[in-house]
C-alpha positions in Angstrom: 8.7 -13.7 21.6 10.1 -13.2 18.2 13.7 -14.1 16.9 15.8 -11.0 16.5 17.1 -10.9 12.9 20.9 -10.6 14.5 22.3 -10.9 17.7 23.3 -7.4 18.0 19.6 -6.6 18.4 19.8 -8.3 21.8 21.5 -4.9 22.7 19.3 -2.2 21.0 16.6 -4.6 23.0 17.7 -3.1 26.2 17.6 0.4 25.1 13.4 -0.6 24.3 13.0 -2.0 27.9 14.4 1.5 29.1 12.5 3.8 27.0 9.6 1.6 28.1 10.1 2.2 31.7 10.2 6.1 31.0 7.1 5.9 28.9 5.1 4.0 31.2 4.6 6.5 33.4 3.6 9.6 31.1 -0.2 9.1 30.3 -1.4 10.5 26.7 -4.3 9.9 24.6 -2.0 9.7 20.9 -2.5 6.4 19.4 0.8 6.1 18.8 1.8 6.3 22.4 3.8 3.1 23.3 1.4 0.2 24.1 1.9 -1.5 27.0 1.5 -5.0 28.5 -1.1 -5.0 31.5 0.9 -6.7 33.8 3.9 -5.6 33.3 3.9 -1.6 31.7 6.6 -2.5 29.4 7.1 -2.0 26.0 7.9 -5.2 23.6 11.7 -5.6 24.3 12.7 -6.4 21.1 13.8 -4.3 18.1 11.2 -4.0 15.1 13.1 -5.2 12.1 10.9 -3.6 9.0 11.5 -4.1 5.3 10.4 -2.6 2.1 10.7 -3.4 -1.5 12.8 -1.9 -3.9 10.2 0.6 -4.6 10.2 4.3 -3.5 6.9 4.6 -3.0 7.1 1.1 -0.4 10.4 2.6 1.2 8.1 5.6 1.9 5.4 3.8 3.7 7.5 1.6 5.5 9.8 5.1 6.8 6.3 6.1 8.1 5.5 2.5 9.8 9.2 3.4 10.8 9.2 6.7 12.6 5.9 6.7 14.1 7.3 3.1 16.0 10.3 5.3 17.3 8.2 8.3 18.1 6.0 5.3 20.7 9.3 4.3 22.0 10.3 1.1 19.9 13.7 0.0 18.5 13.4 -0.1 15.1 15.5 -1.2 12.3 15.5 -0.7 8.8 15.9 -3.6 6.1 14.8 -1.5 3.5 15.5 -1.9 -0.5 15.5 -5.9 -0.4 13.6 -6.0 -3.8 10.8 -7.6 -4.7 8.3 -10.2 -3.2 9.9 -13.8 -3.8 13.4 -12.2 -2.4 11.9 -10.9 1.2 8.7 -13.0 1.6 10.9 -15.7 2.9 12.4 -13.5 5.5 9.0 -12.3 6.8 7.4 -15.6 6.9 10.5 -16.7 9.3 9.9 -14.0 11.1 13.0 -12.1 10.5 11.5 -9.5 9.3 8.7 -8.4 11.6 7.0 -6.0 9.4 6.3 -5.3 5.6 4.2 -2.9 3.9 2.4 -5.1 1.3 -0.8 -4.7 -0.9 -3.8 -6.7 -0.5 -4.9 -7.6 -4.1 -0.9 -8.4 -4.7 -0.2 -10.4 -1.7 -3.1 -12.5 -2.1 -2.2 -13.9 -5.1 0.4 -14.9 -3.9 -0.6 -17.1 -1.6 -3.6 -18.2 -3.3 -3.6 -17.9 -7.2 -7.5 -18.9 -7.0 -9.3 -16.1 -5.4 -11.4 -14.8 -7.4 -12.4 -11.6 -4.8 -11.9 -8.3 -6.3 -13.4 -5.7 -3.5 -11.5 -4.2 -1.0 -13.1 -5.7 1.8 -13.6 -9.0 0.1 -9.4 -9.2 -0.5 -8.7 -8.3 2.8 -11.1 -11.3 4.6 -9.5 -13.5 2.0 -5.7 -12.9 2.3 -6.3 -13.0 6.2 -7.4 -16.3 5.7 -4.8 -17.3 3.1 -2.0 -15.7 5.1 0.5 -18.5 6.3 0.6 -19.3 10.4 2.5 -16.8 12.4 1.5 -13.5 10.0 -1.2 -11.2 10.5 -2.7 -8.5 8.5 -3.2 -5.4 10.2 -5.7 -2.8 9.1 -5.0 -1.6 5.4 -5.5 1.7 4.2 -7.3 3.2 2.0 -4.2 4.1 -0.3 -3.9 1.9 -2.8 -1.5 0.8 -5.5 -3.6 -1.1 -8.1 -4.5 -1.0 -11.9 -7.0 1.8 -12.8 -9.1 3.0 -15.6 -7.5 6.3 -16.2 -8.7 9.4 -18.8 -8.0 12.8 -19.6 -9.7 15.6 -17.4 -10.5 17.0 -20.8 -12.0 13.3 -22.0 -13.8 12.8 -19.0 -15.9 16.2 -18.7 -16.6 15.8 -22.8 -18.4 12.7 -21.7 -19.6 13.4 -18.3 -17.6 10.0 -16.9 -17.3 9.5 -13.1 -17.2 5.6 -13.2 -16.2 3.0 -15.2 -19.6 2.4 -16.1 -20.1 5.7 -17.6 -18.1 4.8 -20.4 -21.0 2.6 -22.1 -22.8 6.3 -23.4 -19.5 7.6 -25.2 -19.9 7.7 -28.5 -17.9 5.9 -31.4 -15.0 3.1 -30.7 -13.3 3.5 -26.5 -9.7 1.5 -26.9 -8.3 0.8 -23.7 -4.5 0.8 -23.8 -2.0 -1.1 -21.4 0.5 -3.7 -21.2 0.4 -6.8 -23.7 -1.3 -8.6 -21.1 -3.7 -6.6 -19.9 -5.8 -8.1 -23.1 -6.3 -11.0 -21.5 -6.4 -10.1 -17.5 -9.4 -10.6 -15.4 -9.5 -6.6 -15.7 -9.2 -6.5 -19.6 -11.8 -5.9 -22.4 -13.6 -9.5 -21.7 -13.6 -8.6 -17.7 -15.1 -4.7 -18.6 -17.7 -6.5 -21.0 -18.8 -9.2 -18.8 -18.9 -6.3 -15.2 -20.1 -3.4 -17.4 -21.3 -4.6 -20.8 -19.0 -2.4 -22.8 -17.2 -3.0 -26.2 -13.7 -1.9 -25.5 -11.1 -2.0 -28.2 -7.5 -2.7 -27.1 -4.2 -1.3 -27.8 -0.5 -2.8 -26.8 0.8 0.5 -25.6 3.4 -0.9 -23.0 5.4 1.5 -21.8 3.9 4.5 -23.9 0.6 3.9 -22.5 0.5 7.0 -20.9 2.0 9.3 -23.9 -0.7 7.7 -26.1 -3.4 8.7 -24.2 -1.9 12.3 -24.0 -2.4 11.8 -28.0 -5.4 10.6 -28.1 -4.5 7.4 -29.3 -6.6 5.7 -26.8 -9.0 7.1 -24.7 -8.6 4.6 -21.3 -5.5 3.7 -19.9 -4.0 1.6 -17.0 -2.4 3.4 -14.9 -1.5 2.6 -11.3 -3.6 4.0 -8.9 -0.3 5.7 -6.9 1.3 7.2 -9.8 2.4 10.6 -9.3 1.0 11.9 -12.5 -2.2 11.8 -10.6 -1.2 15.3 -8.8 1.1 16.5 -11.9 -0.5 15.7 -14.7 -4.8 16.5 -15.7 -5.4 12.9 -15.7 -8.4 11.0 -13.4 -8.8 7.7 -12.5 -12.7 6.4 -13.3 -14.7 4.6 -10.0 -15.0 0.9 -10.6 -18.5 0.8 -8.4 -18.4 -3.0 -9.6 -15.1 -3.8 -8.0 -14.1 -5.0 -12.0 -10.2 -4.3 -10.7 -8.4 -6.2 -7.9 -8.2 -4.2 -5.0 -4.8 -3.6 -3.6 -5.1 -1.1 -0.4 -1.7 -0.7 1.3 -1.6 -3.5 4.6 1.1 -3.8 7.1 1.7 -7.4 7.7 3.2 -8.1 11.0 4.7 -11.0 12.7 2.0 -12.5 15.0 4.6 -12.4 18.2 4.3 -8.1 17.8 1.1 -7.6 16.3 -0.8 -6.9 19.0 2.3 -5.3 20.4 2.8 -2.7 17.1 -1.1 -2.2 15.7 -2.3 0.6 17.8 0.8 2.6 15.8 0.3 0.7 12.4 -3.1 1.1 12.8 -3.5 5.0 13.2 -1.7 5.4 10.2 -3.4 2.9 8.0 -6.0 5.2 9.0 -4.6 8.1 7.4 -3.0 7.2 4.5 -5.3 8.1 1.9 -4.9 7.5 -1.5 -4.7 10.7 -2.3 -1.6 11.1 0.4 0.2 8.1 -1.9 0.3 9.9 -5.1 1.5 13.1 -3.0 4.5 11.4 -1.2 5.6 9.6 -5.0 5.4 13.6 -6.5 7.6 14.7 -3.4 10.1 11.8 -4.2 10.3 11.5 -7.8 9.7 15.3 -8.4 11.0 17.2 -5.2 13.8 15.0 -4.9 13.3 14.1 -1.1 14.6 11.7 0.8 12.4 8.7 2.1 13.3 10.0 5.8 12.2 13.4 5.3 9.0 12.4 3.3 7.9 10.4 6.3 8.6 12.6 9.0 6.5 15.7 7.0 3.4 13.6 6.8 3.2 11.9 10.2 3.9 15.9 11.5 1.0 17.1 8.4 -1.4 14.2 10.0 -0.4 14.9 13.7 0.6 11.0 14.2 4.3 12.2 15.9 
């Protein structure tokens, strides 16, 4: 079994082992009823110790692993706002942490600064394989929070663009806008030349990236896929059918000691956090104002996970 991050956890343990007995006995067909072991009927006696970055949109998603671990009958605590990967990675690698909402493009880099796997499905295989002993990856979502070629509604039904590709018949010079860096990322002009043959210009917009598209000063910018403009603004992010941009879908990686334990919950939400759901959970905390708790416990209801 895992190490409980402190020893008052020993205690919130027992209340687990009880709920577990009570469970054990009510039959249901919800995914996130509380697993149990075949032997025994019990659920895992220790508490869940989740963390999240100091992101809203990661404390949202890890409320939601959260809440629908409670609703089974877990003991769950929250080690939320820890900040960003090289301040909680070494916590979940120990073990201390038991569960983290991460992204597959991200994460992988991380451990291995040579993939060179851009698909969803080719990211996940390879972070499974890079991920260090006593981690797993459970099944990520479709949600994402990754770079994007992004274009006005207005810009994209002028030119008839659905993908990325589609850009190649607009007429006249396409500047792509972004972050210094973007120029020279896998991602940037030489990476949408070499995937799509297109001569992109570039533009340094940093942080005005996207008020200068709203000009007109460029016509493509990067936007991250999760950004609540998506829902607020007339903006749409182009298909990259070539897989030009790293994928990074939303994964829940789990100790190995309560993986097996926790993924029949993790998993039935992975399932139905879309990315469409991501941009609308970011509008309801950055424009509605909500709290992370009351976010979560609308969409598991919405999605009828709890």
């Amino acid at each position: 079994m895992f190490t409980p991050r402190r020893s008052r956890l020993a205690v919130a343990a027992g209340v687990a082992l009880t709920a577990a007995v009570v469970l054990a006995g009510c039959a249901s067909s919800n995914p996130l009823d509380a697993p149990t072991d075949d032997s025994s009927g019990d659920v895992g006696s220790d508490t869940i110790v989740i963390g999240s970055q100091a992101y809203y949109s990661n404390e949202i998603i890890a409320e939601i692993y959260a809440q629908a671990l409670e609703d089974a009958g877990f003991t769950v605590e929250r080690e939320f706002n820890i900040g960003q990967r090289d301040a909680y990675m070494p916590d979940v690698e120990s073990g201390a942490i038991s569960l983290f909402p991460e992204y597959t493009g991200n994460l992988l880099q991380y451990f291995d600064d040579t993939a060179d796997v851009t698909s969803p499905e080719d990211v996940y295989s390879a972070l499974q394989d890079a991920l260090p002993d006593g981690l797993t990856a459970l099944d990520y979502a479709e949600a994402s929070d990754q770079d994007t070629y992004t274009v006005t509604q207005e810009f994209a039904d002028a030119n008839d663009l659905t993908t990325i590709a589609d850009l190649a018949n607009v007429d006249g010079t396409v500047t792509l806008g972004g972050a210094p860096e973007l120029e020279q990322r896998p991602y940037g002009p030489n990476g949408a030349k070499e995937v799509y043959g297109l001569d992109l210009a570039f533009s340094a917009t940093g942080d005005t990236t996207f008020e200068s598209l709203l000009a007109g000063e460029i016509q493509i910018a990067d936007i991250y896929s999760a950004d609540p403009r998506f829902q607020t603004e007339d903006i749409v992010a182009l298909e990259d059918p070539e897989s030009l941009i790293l994928a990074s879908n939303v994964v829940p990686i789990a100790s190995s000691d309560v993986a097996d334990e926790i993924a029949d919950v993790i998993n039935a939400v992975s399932a139905e956090l879309g990315v469409d759901d991501l941009v609308a959970l970011g509008v309801q905390s950055t424009e509605d104002q909500m709290s992370s708790k009351d976010i979560a416990a609308q969409w598991l209801k919405d999605k009828g996970l709890i």
